[in-house]
N, C-alpha and C positions, 0 to 999 in steps of 0.2 A: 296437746294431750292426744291420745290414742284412740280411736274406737272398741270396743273392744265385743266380742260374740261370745259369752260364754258356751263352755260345753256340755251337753245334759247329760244327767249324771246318767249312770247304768240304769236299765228297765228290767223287774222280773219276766216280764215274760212275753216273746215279739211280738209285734203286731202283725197278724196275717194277709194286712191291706198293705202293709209297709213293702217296697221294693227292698232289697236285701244289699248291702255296700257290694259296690266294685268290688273284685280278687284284690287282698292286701299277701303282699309277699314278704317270708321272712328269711332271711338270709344271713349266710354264716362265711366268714373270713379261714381265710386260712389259721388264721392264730388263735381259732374258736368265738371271737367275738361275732356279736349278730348286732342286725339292725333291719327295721320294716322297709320294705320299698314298694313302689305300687308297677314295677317292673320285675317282670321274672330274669328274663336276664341281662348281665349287670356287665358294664365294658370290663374286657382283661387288664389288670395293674401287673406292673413289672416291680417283680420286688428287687431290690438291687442286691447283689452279690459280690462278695469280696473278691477282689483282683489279686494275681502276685506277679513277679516276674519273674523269670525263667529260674533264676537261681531258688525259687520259692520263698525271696522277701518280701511281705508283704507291702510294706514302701517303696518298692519299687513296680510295685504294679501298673501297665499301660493300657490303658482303655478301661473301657463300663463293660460290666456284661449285668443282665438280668434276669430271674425268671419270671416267663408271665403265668401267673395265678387269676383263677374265676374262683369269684364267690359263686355258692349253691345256695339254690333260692326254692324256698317251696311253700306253695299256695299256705296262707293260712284259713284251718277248718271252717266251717261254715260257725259253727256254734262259737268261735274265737273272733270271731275278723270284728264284731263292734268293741270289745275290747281292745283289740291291738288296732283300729282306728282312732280310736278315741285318744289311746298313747300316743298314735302316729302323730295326732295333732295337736298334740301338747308338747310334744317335741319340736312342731313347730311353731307353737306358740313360743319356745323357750328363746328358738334362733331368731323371731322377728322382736320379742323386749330386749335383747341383747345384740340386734344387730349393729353396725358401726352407720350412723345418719348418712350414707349410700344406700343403705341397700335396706333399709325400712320400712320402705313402699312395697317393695320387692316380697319381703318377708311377711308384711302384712297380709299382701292377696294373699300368698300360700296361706296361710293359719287360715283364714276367711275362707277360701276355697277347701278347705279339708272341715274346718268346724259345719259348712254346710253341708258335705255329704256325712259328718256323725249325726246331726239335727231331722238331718231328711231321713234318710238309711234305718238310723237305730233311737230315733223316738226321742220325746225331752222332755 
């Protein structure tokens, strides 16, 4: 069975003794999808691109070509970041009860490692 650290729920109003969460970043895909990362910028992906060949069939096309694409990533506000921490880490709670028995241990620290900086950060 699992350990498990709940997350505390949202606070009205912060505590002024409280240190404030790390920069949480939110970043957006080329194809408008987003997602949080605690890295502003994010490695280039190569999207892959359809080939042809010279007669312009596309079956017959020789070689890969790609375009590299960067996600845009920008700070989340000060007044947002324990909310989108909070999700941060429920999303990683999601990946560690769903991961494949490799990588559980793995998936656990992260969830534990991010539920403490919502507990410590943004109050319980």
């Amino acid at each position: 069975m699992h350990s498990f650290t709940p997350l505390p729920d949202a606070v009205g109003e912060p505590d002024p003794d409280r240190l404030p969460p790390p920069p949480l970043f939110r970043c957006t895909t080329y194809d408008n999808d987003s997602y949080l990362s605690e890295e502003q910028e994010q490695p280039p992906r190569c999207l892959r691109l359809r080939t042809v060949g010279l007669d312009g069939n596309p079956a017959a096309g020789a070689g890969r070509a790609c375009e590299v694409v960067r996600d845009q990533c920008s700070r989340v506000p000060d007044g947002a970041a324990c909310d989108a921490w909070r999700r941060y880490a429920r999303e990683a709670e999601t990946r560690w009860r769903f991961a494949h028995p490799d990588n559980v241990e793995k998936r656990q620290a992260e969830y534990d490692r991010l539920a403490k900086i919502v507990s410590t950060s943004c109050g319980g």
